[in-house]
C-alpha positions as CSV (number, residue, x, y, z in Angstrom):
1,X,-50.7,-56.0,91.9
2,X,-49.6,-52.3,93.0
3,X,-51.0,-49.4,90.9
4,X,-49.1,-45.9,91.2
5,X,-51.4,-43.3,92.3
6,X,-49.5,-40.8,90.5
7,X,-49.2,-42.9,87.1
8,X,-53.0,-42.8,87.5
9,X,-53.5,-39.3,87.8
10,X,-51.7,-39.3,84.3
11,X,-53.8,-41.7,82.8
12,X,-57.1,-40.4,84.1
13,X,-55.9,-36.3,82.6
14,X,-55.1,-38.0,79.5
15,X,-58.5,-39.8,79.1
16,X,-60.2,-37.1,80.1
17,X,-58.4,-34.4,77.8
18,X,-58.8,-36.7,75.0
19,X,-63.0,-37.6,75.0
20,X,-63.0,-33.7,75.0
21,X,-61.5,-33.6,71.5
22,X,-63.3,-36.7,70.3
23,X,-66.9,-34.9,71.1
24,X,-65.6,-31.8,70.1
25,X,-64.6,-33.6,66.4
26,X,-68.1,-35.4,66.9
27,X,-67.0,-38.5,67.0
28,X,-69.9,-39.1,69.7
29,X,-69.7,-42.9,69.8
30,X,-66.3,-42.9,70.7
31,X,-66.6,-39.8,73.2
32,X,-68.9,-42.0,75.2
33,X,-67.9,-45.0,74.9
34,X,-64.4,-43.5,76.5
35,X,-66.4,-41.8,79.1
36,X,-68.3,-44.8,80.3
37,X,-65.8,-47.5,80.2
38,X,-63.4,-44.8,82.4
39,X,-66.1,-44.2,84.7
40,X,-66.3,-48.1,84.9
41,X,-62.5,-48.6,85.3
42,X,-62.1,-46.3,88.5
43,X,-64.2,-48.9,90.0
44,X,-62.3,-51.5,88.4
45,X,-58.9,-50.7,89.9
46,X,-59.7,-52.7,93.4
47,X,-60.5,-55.8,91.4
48,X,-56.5,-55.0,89.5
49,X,-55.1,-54.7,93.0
50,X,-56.2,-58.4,94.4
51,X,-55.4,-60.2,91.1
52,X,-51.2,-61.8,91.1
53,X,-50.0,-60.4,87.6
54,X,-46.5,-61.5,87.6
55,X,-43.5,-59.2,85.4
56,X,-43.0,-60.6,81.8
57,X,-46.7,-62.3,81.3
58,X,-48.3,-61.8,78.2
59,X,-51.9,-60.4,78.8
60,X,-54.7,-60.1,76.4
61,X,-57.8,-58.0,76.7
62,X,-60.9,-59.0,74.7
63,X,-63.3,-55.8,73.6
64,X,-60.5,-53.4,74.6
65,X,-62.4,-50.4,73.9
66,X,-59.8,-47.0,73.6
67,X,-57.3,-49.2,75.6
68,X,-57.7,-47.8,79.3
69,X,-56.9,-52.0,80.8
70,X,-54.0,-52.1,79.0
71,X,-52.7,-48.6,79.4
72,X,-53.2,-49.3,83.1
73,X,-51.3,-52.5,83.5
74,X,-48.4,-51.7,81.2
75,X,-48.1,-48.4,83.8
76,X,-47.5,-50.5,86.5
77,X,-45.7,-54.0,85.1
78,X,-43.5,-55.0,82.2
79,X,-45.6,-56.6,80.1
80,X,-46.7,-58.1,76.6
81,X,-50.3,-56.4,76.5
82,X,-53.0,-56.9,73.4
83,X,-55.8,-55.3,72.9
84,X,-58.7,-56.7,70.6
85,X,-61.9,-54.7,69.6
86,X,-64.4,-55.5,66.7
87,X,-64.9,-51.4,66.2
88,X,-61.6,-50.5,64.0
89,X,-61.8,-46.7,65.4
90,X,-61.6,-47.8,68.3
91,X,-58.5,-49.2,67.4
92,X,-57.1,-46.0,65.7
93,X,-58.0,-44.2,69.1
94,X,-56.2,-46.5,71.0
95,X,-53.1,-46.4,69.3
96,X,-52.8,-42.7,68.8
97,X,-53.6,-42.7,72.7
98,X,-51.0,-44.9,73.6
99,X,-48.7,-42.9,71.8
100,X,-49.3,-39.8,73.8
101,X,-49.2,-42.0,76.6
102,X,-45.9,-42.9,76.1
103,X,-44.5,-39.4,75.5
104,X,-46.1,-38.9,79.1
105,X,-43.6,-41.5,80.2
106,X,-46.0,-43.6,82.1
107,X,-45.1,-46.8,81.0
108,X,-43.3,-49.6,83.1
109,X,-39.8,-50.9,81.5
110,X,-40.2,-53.4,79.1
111,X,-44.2,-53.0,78.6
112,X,-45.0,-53.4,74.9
113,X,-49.3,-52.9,74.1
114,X,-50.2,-53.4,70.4
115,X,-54.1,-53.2,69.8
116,X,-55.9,-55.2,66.7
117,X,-59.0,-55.2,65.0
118,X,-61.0,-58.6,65.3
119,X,-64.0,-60.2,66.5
120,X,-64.3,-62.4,70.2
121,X,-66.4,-65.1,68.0
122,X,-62.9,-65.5,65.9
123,X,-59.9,-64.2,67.5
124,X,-57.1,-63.1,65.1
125,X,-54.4,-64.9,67.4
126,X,-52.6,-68.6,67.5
127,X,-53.7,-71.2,69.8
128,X,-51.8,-71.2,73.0
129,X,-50.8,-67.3,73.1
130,X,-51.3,-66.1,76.4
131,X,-50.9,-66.4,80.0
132,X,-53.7,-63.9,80.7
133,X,-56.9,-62.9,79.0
134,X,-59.7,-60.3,80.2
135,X,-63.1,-60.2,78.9
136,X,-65.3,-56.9,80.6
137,X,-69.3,-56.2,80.2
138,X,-69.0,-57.9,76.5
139,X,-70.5,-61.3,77.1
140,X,-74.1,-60.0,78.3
141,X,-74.1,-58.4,74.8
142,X,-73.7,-62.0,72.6
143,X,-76.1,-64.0,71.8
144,X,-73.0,-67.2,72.2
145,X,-71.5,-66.6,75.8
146,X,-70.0,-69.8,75.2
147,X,-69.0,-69.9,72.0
148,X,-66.9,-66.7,72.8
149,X,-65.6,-68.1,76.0
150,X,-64.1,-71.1,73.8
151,X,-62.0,-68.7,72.0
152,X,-60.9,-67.2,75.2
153,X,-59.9,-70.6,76.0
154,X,-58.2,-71.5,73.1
155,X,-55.6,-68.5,73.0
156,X,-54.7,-69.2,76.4
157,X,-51.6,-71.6,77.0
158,X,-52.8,-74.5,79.3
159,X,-52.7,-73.3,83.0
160,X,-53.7,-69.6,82.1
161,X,-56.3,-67.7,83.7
162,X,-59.7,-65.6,82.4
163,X,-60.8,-63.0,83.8
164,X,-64.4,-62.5,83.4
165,X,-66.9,-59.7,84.2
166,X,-69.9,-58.4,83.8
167,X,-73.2,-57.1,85.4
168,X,-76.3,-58.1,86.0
169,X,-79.5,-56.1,86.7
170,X,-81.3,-57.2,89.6
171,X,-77.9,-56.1,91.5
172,X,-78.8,-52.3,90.5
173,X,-81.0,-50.5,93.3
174,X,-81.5,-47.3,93.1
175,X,-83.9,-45.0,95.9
176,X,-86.1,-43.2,95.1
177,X,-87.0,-45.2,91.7
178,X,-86.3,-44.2,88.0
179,X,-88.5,-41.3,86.6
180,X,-91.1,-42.6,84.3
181,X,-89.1,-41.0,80.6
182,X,-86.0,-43.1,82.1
183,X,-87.6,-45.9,82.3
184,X,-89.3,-46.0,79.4
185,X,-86.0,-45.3,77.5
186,X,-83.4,-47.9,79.4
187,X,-86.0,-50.4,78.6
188,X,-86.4,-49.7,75.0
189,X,-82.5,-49.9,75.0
190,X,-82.5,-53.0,77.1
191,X,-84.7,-54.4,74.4
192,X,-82.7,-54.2,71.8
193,X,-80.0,-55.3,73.5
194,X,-82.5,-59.1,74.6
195,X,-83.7,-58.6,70.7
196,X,-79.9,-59.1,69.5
197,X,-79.5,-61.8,71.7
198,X,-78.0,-59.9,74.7
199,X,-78.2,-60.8,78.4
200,X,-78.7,-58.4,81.3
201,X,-78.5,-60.7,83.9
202,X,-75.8,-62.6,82.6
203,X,-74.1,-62.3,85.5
204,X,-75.0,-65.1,87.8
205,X,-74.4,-67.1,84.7
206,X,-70.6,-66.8,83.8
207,X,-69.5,-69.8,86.1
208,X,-71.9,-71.8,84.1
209,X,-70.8,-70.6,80.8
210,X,-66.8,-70.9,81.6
211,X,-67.3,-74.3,82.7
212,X,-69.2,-75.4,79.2
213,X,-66.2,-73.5,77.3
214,X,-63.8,-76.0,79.3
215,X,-62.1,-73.9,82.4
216,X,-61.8,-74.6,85.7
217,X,-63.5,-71.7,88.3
218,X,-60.6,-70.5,90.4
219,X,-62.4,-67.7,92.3
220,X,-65.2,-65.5,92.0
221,X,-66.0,-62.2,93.6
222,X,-68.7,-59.5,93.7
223,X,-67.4,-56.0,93.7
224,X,-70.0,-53.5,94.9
225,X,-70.5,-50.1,94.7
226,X,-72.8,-48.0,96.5
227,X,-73.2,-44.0,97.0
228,X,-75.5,-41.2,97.9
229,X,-75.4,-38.5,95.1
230,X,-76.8,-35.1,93.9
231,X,-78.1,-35.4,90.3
232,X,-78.5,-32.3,89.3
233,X,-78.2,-31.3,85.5
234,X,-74.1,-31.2,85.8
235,X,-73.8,-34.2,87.6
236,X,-71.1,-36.0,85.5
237,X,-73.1,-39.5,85.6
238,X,-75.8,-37.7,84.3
239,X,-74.6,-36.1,82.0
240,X,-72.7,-39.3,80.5
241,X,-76.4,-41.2,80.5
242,X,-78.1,-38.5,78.4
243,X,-74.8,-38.8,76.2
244,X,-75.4,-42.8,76.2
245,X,-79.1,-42.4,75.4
246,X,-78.3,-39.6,72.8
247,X,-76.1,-42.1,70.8
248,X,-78.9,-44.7,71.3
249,X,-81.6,-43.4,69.8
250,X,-80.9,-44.3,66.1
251,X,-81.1,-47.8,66.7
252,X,-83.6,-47.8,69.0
253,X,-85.8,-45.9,67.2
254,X,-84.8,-48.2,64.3
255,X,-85.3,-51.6,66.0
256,X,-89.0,-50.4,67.0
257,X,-88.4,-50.1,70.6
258,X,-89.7,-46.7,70.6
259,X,-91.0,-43.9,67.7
260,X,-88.7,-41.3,67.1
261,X,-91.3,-38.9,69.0
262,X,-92.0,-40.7,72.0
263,X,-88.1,-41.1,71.9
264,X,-87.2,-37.5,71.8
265,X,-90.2,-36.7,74.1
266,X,-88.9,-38.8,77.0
267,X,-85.2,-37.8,76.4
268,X,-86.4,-34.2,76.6
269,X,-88.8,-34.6,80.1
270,X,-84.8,-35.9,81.0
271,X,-83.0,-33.7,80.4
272,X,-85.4,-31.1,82.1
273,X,-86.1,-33.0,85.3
274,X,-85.0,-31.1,88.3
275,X,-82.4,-31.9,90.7
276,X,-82.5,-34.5,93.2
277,X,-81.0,-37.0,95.7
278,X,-80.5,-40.8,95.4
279,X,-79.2,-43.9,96.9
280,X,-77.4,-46.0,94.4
281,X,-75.7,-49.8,94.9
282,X,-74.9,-51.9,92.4
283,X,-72.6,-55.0,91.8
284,X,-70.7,-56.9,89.1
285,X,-69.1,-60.4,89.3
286,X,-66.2,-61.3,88.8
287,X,-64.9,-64.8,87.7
288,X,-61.4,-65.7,87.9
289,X,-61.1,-69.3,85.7
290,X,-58.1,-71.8,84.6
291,X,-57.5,-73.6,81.5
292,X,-57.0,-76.8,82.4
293,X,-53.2,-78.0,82.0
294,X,-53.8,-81.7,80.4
């Protein structure tokens, strides 16, 4: 599909503008959870440009988040776009985003984009529904990949398509290597995540798990990413993870990962580390998959 550069540049002010006034209001949860999954979309827009999305298809997108998949598609293409998200103010941010998206003018002729509260493990819609369903970075978080996959596949009309991502960590590299506070707290917070039954290498998995949830494998596809950057205490990446680890620490600190002072100690050596360079690549795969048509 074709994405308008300028439609983008819309989207991207708008998103911006608008985590502003959700950490101003301290709503934190929602400030970085906007941040990150925009940060994550910009990359995301080459795997939207090799993926046939025809006019009129009704599209579904599984953990929606503040809506940036749908608000990007319906830019471009008339269609019948859902979003789903188990975190209802999500929802409400959604909504009153796509509403000043649409005074912005940005959406395609006959696009319509409705978001709903409800949960991947029981999804609020009929059997059969959709043509096309996305599922992004949620599945490495349940501890039933599979289970959720079968609900994917049982909204989608026979000969739909998933599309499903997500990351996995021995794709990360990074030069020189993590501080030792960093460490210390992205483990604690990837051990809450395995302690809930989460998966960080889920990854190499999701043709295995589509397959047991009954779809065919179409296609998949590594997108990498790879840079050279400046971290220095503005850096916006940096800045984003301190947010991330910020909002983290509650249940981290409650889960036993780490005390509340060695917690706040780390973050702190952190936030006052100086400045420096690093190499950074990293990859996520990307699994395109068919309901069977019997």
């Amino acid at each position: 599909m074709d994405l308008d550069q300028s439609k983008q540049k819309v989207l991207d002010a708008t998103l911006e503008a608008y985590a502003g006034r959700l950490s101003a209001c301290g709503d934190e949860l929602s400030a970085v959870t906007l941040a990150y999954t925009h940060s994550l979309h910009r990359a995301w827009r080459t795997a939207l440009r090799m993926l046939p999305v025809p006019e009129g298809m009704s599209v579904l997108d599984v953990g929606s988040g503040l809506g940036i998949l749908a608000f990007e598609l319906g830019a471009n293409l008339g269609l019948d776009l859902h979003g789903v998200d188990i975190e209802p103010r999500f929802v409400e941010h959604s909504t009153e985003l796509l509403g000043l998206l649409d005074e912005e003018g940005l959406f395609a002729e006959g696009t319509s984009v409705r978001f709903h509260h409800g949960d991947i493990r029981a999804l609020p819609f009929a059997d059969d529904s959709f043509d096309l369903v996305f599922i992004r970075e949620l599945l490495q978080f349940l501890p039933d990949p599979v289970g959720a996959l079968r609900q994917l596949h049982r909204v989608l009309r026979p000969g739909g398509a998933a599309c499903v991502s997500d990351t996995d960590d021995q794709l990360h590299i990074t030069w020189p290597d993590r501080s030792a506070p960093l460490s210390r707290l992205v483990d604690a917070v990837a051990a809450v995540q395995h302690a809930r039954g989460g998966d960080r290498q889920c990854g190499r998995k999701l043709t295995t798990y589509l397959r047991q949830a009954g779809f065919g494998i179409t296609s998949t596809v590594v997108l990498p990413e790879a840079q050279h950057r400046v971290v220095d205490r503005s850096e916006p990446e940096r800045v984003l993870v301190l947010q991330q680890l910020r909002a983290a620490r509650e249940r981290v600190v409650g889960a036993g990962a780490m005390t509340a002072e060695a917690f706040d100690s780390d973050l702190a050596a952190l936030e006052a580390e100086d400045g420096h360079e690093e190499f950074r690549m990293t990859a996520r795969i990307i699994v395109l998959a068919r309901k069977p048509v019997p």
